[in-house]
Structures are given as C-alpha cells and as structure tokens.
DRENDO-1510 file (C-alpha; in Angstrom, 1 decimal, always signed):
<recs>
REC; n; res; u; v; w
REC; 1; UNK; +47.4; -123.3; -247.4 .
REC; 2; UNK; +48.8; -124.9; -244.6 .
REC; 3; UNK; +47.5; -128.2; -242.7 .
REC; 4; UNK; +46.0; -126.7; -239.7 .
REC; 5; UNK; +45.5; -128.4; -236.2 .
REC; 6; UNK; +42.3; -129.8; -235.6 .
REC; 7; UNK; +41.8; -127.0; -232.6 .
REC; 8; UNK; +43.1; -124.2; -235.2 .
REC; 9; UNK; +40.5; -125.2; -237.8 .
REC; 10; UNK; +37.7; -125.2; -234.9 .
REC; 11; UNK; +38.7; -122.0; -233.4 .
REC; 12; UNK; +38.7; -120.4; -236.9 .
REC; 13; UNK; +35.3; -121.9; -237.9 .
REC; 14; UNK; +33.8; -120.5; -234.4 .
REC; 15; UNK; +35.0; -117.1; -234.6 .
REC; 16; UNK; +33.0; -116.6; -238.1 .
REC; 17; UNK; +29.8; -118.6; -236.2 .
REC; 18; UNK; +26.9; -116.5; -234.9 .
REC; 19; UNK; +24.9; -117.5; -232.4 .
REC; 20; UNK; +21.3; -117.8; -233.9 .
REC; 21; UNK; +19.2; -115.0; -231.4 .
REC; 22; UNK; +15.8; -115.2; -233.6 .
REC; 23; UNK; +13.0; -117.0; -231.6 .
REC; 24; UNK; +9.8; -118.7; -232.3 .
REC; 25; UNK; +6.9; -120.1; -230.5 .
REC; 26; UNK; +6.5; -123.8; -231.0 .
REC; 27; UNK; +4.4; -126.5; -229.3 .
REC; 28; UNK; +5.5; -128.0; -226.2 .
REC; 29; UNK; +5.0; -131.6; -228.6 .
REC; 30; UNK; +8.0; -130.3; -230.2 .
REC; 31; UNK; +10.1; -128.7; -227.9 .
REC; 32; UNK; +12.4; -131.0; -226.8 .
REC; 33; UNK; +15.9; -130.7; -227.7 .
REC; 34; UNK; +15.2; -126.9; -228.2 .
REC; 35; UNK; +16.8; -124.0; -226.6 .
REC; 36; UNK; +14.4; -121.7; -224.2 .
REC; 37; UNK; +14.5; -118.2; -225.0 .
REC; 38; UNK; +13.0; -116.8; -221.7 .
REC; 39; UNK; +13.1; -117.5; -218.6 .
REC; 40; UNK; +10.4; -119.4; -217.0 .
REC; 41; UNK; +8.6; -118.6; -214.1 .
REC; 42; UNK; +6.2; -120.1; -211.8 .
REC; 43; UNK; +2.4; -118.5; -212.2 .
REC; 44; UNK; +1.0; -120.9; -209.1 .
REC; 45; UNK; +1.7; -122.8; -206.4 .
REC; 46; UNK; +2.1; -126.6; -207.5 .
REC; 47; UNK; +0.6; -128.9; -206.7 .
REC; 48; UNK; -2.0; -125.9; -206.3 .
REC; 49; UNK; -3.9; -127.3; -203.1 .
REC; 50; UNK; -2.8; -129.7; -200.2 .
REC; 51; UNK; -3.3; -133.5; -201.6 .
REC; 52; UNK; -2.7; -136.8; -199.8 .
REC; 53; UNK; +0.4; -138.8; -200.6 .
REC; 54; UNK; -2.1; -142.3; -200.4 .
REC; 55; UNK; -5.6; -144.0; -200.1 .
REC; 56; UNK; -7.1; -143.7; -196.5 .
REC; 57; UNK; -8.2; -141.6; -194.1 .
REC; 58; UNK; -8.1; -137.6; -193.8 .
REC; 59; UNK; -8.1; -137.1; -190.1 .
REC; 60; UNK; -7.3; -135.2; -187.5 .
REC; 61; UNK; -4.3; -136.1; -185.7 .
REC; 62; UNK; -5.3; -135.7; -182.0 .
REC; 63; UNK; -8.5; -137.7; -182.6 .
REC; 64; UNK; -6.3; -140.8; -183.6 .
REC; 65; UNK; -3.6; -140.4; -180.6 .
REC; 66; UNK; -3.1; -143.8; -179.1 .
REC; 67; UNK; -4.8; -146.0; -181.4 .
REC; 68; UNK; -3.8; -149.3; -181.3 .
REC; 69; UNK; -5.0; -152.6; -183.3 .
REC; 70; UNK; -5.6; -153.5; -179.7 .
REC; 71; UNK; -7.3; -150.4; -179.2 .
REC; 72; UNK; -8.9; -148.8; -182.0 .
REC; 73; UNK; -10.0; -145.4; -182.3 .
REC; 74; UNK; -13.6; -145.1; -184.1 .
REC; 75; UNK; -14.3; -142.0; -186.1 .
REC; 76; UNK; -17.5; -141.3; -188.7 .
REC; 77; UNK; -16.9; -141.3; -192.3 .
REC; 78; UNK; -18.5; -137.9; -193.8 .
REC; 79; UNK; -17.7; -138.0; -197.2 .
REC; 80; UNK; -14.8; -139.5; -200.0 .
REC; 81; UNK; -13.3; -137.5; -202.1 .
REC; 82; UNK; -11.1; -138.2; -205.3 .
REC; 83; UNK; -8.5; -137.2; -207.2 .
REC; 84; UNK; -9.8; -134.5; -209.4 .
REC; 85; UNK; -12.7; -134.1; -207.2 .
REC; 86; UNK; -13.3; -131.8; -203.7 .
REC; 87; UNK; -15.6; -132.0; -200.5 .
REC; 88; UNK; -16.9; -129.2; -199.4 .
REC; 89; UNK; -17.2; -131.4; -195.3 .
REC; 90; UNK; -15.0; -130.1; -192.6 .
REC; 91; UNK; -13.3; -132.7; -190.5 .
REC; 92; UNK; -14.2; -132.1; -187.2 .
REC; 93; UNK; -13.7; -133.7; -183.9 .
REC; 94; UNK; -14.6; -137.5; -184.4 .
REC; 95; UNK; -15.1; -137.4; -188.1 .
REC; 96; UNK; -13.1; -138.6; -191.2 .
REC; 97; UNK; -13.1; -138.5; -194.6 .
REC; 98; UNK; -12.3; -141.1; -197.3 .
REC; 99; UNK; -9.6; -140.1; -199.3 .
REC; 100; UNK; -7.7; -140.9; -202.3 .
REC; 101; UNK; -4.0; -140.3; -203.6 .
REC; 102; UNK; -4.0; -137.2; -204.8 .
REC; 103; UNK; -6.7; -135.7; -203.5 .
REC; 104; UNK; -7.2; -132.2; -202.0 .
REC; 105; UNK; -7.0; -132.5; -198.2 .
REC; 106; UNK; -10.1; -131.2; -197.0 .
REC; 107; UNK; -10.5; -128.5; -194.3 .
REC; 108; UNK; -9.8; -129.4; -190.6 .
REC; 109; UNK; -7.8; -132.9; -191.5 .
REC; 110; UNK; -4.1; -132.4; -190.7 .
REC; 111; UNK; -2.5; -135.6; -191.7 .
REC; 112; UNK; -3.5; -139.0; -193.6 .
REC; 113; UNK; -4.0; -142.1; -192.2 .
REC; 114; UNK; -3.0; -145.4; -194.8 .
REC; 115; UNK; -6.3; -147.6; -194.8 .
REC; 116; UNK; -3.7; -150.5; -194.4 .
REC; 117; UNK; -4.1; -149.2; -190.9 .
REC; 118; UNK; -7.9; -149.6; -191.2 .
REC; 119; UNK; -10.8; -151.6; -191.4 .
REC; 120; UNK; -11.8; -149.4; -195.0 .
REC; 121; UNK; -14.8; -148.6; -193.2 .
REC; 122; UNK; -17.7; -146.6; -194.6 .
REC; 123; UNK; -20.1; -145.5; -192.8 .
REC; 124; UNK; -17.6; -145.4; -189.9 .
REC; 125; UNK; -13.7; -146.7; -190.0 .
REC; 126; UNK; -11.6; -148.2; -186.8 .
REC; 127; UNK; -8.0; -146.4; -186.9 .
REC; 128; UNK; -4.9; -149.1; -185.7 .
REC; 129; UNK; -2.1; -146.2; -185.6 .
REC; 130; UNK; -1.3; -143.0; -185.0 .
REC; 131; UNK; +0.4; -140.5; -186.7 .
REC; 132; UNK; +1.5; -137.2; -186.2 .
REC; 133; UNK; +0.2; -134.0; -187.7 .
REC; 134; UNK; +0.9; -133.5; -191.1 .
REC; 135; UNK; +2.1; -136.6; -191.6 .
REC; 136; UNK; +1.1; -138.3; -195.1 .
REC; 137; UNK; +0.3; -134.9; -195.4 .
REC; 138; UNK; +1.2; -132.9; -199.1 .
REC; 139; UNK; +1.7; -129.1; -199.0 .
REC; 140; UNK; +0.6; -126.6; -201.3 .
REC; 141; UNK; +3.3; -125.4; -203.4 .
REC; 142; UNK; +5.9; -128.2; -202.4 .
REC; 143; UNK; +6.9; -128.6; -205.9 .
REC; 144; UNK; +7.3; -125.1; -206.3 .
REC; 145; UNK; +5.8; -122.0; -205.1 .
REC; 146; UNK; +4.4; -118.8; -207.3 .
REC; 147; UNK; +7.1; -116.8; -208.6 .
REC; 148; UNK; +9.6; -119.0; -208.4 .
REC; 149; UNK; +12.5; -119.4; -211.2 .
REC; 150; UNK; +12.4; -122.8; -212.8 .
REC; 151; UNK; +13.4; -122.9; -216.2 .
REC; 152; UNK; +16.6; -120.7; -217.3 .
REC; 153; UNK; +17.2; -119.1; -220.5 .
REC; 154; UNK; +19.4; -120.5; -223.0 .
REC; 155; UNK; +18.5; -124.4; -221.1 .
REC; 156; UNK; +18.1; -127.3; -223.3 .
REC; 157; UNK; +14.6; -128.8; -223.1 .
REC; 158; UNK; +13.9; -132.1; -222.1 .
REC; 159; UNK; +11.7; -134.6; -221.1 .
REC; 160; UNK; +11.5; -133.3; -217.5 .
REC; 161; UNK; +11.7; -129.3; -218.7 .
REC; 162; UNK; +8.7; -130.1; -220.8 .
REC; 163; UNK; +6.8; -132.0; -217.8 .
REC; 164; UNK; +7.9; -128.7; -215.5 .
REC; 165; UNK; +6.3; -126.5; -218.7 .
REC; 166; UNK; +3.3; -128.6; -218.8 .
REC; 167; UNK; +2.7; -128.7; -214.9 .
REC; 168; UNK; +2.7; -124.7; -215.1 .
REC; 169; UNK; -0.5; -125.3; -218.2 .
REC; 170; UNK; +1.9; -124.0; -221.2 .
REC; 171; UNK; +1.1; -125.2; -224.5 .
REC; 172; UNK; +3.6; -123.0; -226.5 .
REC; 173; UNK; +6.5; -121.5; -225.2 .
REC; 174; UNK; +9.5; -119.6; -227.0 .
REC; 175; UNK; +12.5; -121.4; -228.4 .
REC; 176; UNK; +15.7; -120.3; -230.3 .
REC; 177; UNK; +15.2; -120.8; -234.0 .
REC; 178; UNK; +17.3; -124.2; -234.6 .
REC; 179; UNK; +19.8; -123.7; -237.2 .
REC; 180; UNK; +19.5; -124.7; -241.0 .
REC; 181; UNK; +21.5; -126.4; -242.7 .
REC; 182; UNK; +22.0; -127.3; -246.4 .
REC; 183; UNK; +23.6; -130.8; -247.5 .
REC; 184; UNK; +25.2; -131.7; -250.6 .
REC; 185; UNK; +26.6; -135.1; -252.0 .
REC; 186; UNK; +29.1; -134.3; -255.1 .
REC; 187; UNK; +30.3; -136.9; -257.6 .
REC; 188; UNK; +29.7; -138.5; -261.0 .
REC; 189; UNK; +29.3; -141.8; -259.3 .
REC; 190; UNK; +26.3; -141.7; -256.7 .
REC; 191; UNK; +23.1; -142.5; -256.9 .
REC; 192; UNK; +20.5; -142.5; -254.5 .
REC; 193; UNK; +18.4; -145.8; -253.2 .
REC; 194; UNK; +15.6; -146.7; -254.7 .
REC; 195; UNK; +17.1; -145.6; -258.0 .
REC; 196; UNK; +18.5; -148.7; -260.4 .
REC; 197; UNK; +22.4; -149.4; -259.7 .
REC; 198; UNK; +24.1; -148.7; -262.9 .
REC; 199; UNK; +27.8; -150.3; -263.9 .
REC; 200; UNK; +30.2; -148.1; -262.0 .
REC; 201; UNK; +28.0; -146.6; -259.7 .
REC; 202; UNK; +27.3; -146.7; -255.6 .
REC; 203; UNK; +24.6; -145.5; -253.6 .
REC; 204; UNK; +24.9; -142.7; -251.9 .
REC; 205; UNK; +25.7; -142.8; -248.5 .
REC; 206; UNK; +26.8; -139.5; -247.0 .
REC; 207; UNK; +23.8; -137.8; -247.6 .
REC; 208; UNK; +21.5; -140.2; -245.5 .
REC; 209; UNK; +24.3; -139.6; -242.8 .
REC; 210; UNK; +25.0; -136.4; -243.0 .
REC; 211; UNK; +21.4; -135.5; -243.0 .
REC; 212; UNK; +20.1; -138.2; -240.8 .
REC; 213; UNK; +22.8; -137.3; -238.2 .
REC; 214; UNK; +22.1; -133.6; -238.5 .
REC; 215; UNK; +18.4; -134.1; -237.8 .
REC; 216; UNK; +19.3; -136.2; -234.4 .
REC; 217; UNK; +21.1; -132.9; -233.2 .
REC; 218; UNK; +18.0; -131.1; -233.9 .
REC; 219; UNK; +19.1; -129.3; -236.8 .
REC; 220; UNK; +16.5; -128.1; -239.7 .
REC; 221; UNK; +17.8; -129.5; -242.9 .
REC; 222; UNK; +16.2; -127.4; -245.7 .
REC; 223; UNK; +18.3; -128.1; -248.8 .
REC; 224; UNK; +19.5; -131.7; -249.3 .
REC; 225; UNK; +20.6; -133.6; -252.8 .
REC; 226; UNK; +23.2; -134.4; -254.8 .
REC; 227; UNK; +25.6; -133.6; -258.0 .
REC; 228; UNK; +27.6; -134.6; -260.3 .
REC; 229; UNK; +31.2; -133.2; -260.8 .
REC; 230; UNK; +30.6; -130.1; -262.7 .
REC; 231; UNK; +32.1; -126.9; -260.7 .
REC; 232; UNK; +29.3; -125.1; -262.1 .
REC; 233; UNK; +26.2; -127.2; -261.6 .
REC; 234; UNK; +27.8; -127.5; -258.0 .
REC; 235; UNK; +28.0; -123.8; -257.5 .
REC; 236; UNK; +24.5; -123.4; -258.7 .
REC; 237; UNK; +23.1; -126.4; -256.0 .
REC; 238; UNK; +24.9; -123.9; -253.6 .
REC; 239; UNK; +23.5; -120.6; -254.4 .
REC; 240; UNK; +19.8; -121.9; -254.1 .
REC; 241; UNK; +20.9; -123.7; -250.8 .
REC; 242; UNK; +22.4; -120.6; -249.3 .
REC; 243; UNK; +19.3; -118.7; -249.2 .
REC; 244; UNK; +18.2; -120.6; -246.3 .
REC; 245; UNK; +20.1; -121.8; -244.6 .
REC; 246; UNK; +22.7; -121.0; -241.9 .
REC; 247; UNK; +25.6; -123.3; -242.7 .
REC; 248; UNK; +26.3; -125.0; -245.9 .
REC; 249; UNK; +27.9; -128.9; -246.1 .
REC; 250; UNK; +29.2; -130.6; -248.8 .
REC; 251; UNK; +30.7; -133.7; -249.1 .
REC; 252; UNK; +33.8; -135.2; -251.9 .
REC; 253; UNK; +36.0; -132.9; -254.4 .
REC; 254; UNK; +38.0; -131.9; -252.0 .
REC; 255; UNK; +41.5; -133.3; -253.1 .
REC; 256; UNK; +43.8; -132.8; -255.5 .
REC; 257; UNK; +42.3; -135.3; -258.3 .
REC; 258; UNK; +40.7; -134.5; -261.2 .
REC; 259; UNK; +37.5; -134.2; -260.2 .
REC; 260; UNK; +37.9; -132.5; -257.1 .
REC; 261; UNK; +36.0; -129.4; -258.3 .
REC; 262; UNK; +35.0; -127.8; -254.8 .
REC; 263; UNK; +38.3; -125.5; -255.0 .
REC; 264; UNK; +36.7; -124.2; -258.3 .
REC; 265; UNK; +33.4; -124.3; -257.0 .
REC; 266; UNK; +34.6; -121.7; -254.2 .
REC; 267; UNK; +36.0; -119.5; -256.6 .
REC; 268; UNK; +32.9; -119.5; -259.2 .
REC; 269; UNK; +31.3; -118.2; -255.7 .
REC; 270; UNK; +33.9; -115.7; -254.6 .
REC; 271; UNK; +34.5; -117.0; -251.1 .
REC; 272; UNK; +36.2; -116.4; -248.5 .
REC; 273; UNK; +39.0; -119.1; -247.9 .
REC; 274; UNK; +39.4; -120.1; -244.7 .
REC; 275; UNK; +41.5; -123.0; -245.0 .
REC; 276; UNK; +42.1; -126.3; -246.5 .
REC; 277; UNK; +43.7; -129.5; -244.9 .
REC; 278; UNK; +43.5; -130.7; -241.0 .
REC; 279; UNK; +46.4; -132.5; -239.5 .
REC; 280; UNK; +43.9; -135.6; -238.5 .
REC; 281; UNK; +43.3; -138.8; -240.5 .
REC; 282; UNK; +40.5; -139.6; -241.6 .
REC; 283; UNK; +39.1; -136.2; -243.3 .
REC; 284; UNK; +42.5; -134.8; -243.7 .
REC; 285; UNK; +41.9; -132.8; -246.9 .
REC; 286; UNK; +38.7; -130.4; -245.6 .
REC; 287; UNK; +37.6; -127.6; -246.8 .
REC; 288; UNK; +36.2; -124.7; -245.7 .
REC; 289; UNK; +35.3; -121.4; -246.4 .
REC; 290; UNK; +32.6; -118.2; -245.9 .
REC; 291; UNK; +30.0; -117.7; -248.8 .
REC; 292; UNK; +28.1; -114.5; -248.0 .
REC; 293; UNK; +29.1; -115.0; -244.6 .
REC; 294; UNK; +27.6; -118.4; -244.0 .
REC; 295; UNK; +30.3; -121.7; -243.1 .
REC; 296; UNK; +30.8; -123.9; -246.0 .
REC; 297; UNK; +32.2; -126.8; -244.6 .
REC; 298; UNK; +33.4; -129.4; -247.5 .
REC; 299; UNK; +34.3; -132.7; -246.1 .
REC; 300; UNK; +36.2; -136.0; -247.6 .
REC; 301; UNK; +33.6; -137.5; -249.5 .
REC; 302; UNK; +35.1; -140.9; -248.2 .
REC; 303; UNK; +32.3; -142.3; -245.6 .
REC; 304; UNK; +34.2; -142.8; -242.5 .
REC; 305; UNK; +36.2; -139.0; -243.3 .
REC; 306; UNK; +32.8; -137.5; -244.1 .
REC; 307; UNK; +31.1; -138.9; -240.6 .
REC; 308; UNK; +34.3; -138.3; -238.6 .
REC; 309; UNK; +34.7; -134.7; -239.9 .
REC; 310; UNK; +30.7; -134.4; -239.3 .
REC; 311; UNK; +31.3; -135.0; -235.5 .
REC; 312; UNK; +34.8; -133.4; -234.6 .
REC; 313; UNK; +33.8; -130.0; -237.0 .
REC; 314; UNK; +30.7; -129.4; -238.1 .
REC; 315; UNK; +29.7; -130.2; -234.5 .
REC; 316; UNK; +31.3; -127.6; -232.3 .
REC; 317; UNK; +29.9; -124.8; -235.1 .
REC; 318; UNK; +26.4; -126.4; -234.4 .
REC; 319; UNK; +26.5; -126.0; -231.0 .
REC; 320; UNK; +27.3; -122.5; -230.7 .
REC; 321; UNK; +25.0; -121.9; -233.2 .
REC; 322; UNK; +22.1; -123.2; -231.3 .
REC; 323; UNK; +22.9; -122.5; -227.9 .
REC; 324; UNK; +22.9; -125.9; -226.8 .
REC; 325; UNK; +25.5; -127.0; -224.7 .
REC; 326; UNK; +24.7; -130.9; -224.5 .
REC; 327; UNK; +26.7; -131.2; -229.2 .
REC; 328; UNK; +29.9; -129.6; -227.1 .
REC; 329; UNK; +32.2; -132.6; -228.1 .
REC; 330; UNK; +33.1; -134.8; -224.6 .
REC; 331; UNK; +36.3; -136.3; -224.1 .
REC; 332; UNK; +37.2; -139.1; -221.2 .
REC; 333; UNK; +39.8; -141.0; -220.6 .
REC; 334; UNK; +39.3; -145.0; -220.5 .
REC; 335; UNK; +41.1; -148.0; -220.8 .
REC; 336; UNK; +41.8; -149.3; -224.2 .
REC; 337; UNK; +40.7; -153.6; -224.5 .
REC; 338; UNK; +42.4; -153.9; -228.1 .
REC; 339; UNK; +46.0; -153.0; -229.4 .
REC; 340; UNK; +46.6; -151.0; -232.5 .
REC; 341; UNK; +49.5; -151.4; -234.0 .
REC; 342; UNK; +49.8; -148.3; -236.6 .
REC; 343; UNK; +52.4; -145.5; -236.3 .
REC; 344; UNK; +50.5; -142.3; -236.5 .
REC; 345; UNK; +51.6; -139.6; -237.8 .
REC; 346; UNK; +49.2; -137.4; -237.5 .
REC; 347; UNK; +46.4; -137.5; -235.2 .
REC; 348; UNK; +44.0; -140.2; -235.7 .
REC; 349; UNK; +40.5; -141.1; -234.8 .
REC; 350; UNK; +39.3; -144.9; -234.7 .
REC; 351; UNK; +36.5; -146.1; -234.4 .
REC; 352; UNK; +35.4; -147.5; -231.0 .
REC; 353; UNK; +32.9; -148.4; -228.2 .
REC; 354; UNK; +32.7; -147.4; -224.5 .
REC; 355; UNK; +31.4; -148.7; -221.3 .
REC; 356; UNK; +32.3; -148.8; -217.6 .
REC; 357; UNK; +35.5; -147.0; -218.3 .
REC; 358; UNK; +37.0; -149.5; -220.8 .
REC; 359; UNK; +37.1; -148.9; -225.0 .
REC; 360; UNK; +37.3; -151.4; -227.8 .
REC; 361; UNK; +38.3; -151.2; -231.1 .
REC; 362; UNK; +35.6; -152.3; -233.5 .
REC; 363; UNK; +36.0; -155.4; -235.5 .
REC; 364; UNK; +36.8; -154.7; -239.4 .
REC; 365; UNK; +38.7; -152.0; -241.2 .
REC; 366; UNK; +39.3; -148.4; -239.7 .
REC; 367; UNK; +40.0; -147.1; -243.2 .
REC; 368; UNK; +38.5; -144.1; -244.2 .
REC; 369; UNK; +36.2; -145.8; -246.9 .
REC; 370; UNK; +34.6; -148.1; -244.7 .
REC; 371; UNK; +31.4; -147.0; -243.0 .
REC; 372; UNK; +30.2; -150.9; -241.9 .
REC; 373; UNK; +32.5; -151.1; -239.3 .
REC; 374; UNK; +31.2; -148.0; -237.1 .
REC; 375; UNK; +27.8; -149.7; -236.6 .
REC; 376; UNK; +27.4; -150.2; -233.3 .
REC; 377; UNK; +30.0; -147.4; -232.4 .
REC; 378; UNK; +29.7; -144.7; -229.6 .
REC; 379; UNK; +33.2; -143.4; -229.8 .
REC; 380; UNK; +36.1; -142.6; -231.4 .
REC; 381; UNK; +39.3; -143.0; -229.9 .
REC; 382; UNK; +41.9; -140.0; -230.5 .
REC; 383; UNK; +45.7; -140.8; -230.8 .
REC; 384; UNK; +47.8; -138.2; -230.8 .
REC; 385; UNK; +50.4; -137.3; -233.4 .
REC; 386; UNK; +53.4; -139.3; -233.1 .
REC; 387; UNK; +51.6; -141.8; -231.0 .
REC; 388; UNK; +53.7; -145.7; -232.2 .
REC; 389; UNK; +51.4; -148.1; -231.6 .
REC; 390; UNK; +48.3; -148.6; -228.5 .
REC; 391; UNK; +48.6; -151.2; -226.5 .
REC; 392; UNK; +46.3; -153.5; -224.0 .
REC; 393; UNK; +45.9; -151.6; -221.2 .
REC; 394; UNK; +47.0; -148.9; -221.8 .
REC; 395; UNK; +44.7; -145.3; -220.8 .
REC; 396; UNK; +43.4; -143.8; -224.1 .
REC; 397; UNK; +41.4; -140.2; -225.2 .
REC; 398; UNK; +37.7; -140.9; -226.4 .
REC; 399; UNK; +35.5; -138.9; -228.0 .
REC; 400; UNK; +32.1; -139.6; -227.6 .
REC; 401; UNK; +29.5; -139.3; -230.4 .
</recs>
C-alpha cells in the first residue's frame, strides 16, 4: 500500500469510528472528564431563599436613611440568624436582626447593612450608613432559576459542571460509556519493571505510556500486556482483547524486518487492511486495520514513534469515540527560540515546549528511539514536507499534547 498523508490516514480511521451512544450512571466522585448524556435542568431556584452577601445587619432600608457616624440611627436587635439556620422574627419598623453571610434574609429586611458600619451591637446596634434597598441584598434564584437549562448534552464534565450538578443535590447522573481500549507491547526483547533485566533485554516502556497516557484521556483500559514475536501468540493476545474493548493498540512489528510479524498477525485474524505507512517521521511505518470491525491501530514500537503516533492518531479516533471535544488535536502558531537544521522530507514532528507564544526545541536527541528527551514537553512542533531547515525566529506549527 501506499504512504498515505497523515490527514488521509485520519480521515480513513474516522470514517470506520463509532461514536460510543451506551450510557451509564456513575457517581458525581467520578464524573469528571465524562461526557453528559442528558441534558440537565434546574429542579429549584438557587440559592433557594434570599441570603446576605456579609456579616451585619438585616434591616430595613428607610429606617437607616441618613445615618451618619455623626448621627447614628439606633434600631433593636431581635434575633441572629446563621448560615444554615432561619428566624422566624419579622423586621419591623425600628428593629434589626443579626445576620450572617449566607444567611436567609428574614421577612421585612430589604437590604444588609456591613457591621463595619456598626457598633456590633446586641441588644441594640447604632447604624453609621445608609444604603439603599436591596442593597447587600442576595435574590432567590440569582444563580439560576427552576427550569432553567444548565448543563448540555454531549458537554464535558468538569470541576465547575460537577459543582453546578452538586448545587442541583445530584449524586449520580448519566454519562457516555468511555471507550475501551486494549494495549499490547510485542517483541522478544521487553520485559517489564520489577522483573530481573536479562543480557539483551530492555524494559518495557510503551506500555506504561501508552496505557498511562490513555488513562489521562479518560479512557478504560481493559486488556494490557505484552508478547513476544510469535504471529500466533500475538494473534491470540488479540482475540481475547477484542472482546472488550472498543479499539485495539499495538505497538513494534510493524516494518519490514524479520520480526515484524503484525502483517501476519492481521492475516491469521482476517482483517480488514486499511493501510500501512504515514508520510510523517517518526511513526512512519503504522499500521492499521479493522478486526471484527473494531480499529487496530499498530504503531512503531520505537518510543518517541509509538508516543507521537499515540497523540496525532489514536487521538482524533478517541475523541469521536467519546464525544469529547476538549482530545481534538490543537494547532497554533508560535515563534520558534531554537534552529533545526535537518532537511525534511517528509513531515516531521519534534519535540518541543510552549509558552507566551514562543516554542523551544528540547535539549537532547529528537530521534525516534529516544523517549528522555520529551520530558518536560508540551508540544510537538510540525514541519512540513520539504521544509530545509527552521530558523530563529522564524513562525512555526505546534501541536499541543
């Protein structure tokens, strides 16, 4: 098959990817991150009752009209009332009653006087200023009012979604299903850590990425290990992965070497081809394909290929797969701080790290079997095909991760 564009290969892994419409009922503990299946709507007023803004007085406004520190205005204190606690007094003409931030207004008292502006009497308080009605003064329903549409269908839940849900006295609501996803790590040389490091081996360090990076974008990872470079062992880890889960990743065997079994692999497991080989460096050689009509996405099994790959392909497929828009890859434009000095042929990705409009080029090598060198990274920065060299200076592409 031919090397396709990296937008080719994306719009032909989106048009075999589903949108995941199954929905479950979750905590609010865990909601966040999740997509909302309905759309929410207000069952109260909130706040549900009148509350003052601050510690004083609740008063009537016409009682308090001209008071000076000069000239005071005396009123009797009734009753206090605090937060989470109500009076059943009515402030009358001449009366007052202690309040506290937060608590209900009681009747007859149309604004709030500051007891800065007070002596913090008891028994009876001397008001310094006055203030018009309703001033200091919290409505009913100012957040938002019964009936009211807060929350929209197919939103991404946040901190401040799940403050909204918990202001409304939801403890479960209804979320997409996230998706599940199966990782694999193939070849004869991996081990993983903890395990003793024999002559010729490496620990394994696309699965922890792969699977830890998967997990940040709120995906379910429900098949995750490793194999050595048997086409048929491979095709079996596959099978039992398949059966739950909604897209299937692999990393290494996907050259033309040897032991780069994954092209037998796909056959064992009749799959659809979709197509091998993306004109972008690193991860040029991945591969992917349908098995009973789920992505297999097989990616360089090179670090900086697998995580680059992870990001510019398996990403997109995630986020239509979930409904949430916020894994939609993000390009700016900023100015490039560091010169790089190799022709490319194809597209290239290097990694990077942006702030305040300006990108840098990480210290170290940008080769594809170095993973040290993109700690720290937020970026990669995209050169385009035929691109000579990048310069101080000059404006660049970023993709931020």
């Amino acid at each position: 098959m031919e090397r396709l564009l990296l937008e080719q290969a994306t719009e032909i892994l989106l048009s075999h990817t589903e949108k995941i419409t199954a929905c479950e009922e979750i905590s609010l503990w865990d909601a966040v991150g999740r997509v909302l299946a309905e759309d929410i709507y207000a069952t109260r007023n909130q706040p549900p009752f009148s509350r003052s803004p601050l510690d004083g007085y609740a008063v009537r406004s016409e009682d308090i009209r001209g008071a000076l520190r000069e000239r005071p205005v005396r009123l009797r204190v009734i009753d206090e009332v605090d937060a989470g606690h109500v009076t059943e007094k009515k402030v009358e003409p001449g009366l007052a009653v202690r309040i506290m931030t937060g608590a209900p207004i009681p009747e007859g008292a149309d604004c709030i006087i500051g007891q800065e502006d007070t002596d913090y009497g008891e028994d009876t308080v001397e008001i310094y200023a006055e203030i018009k009605a309703y001033q200091n003064y919290c409505f009913e329903g100012e957040d938002y009012k019964k009936g009211a549409k807060l929350l929209t269908k197919g939103m991404v839940i946040g901190s401040i979604e799940a403050g909204v849900l918990a202001s409304l006295g939801m403890e479960k609501i209804s979320i997409y299903r996230a998706p599940r996803a199966a990782v694999l790590t193939t070849g004869d040389e991996l081990m993983l850590p903890g395990e003793e490091l024999f002559p010729g081996k490496i620990y394994d360090s696309n699965l922890y990425t792969c699977v830890t990076r998967l997990k940040s974008w709120g995906v379910q990872v429900t098949y995750q290990g490793r194999a050595e470079d048997d086409a048929k062992i491979v095709a079996g880890h596959i099978r039992r992965a398949a059966e739950n889960a909604d897209i299937l990743i692999t990393t290494g065997g996907v050259s033309v070497g040897k032991k780069d079994i994954m092209h037998e692999v796909l056959q064992i497991l009749d799959c659809q081809k979709l197509f091998w080989g993306v004109q972008i460096k690193p991860g040029m050689p991945t591969l992917c394909a349908l098995y009973q009509g789920k992505p297999l996405i097989c990616l360089s099994g090179n670090p900086y290929g697998a995580a680059v790959n992870l990001e510019l392909l398996i990403r997109p497929v995630l986020a239509k797969m979930s409904g949430r828009y916020d894994l939609a890859i993000k390009r700016i434009m900023a100015v490039c701080d560091s010169e790089f000095l190799k022709m490319s042929h194809v597209t290239r990705y290097v990694r990077a790290r942006c702030a305040d409009g300006h990108v840098k080029i990480a210290d170290g090598s940008n080769d594809s079997g170095i993973l040290s060198s993109m700690c720290g990274c937020n970026c990669l920065i995209e050169i385009p095909a035929g691109t000579p060299k990048i310069e101080k200076g000059e404006t660049v592409c970023v993709v931020m991760l």
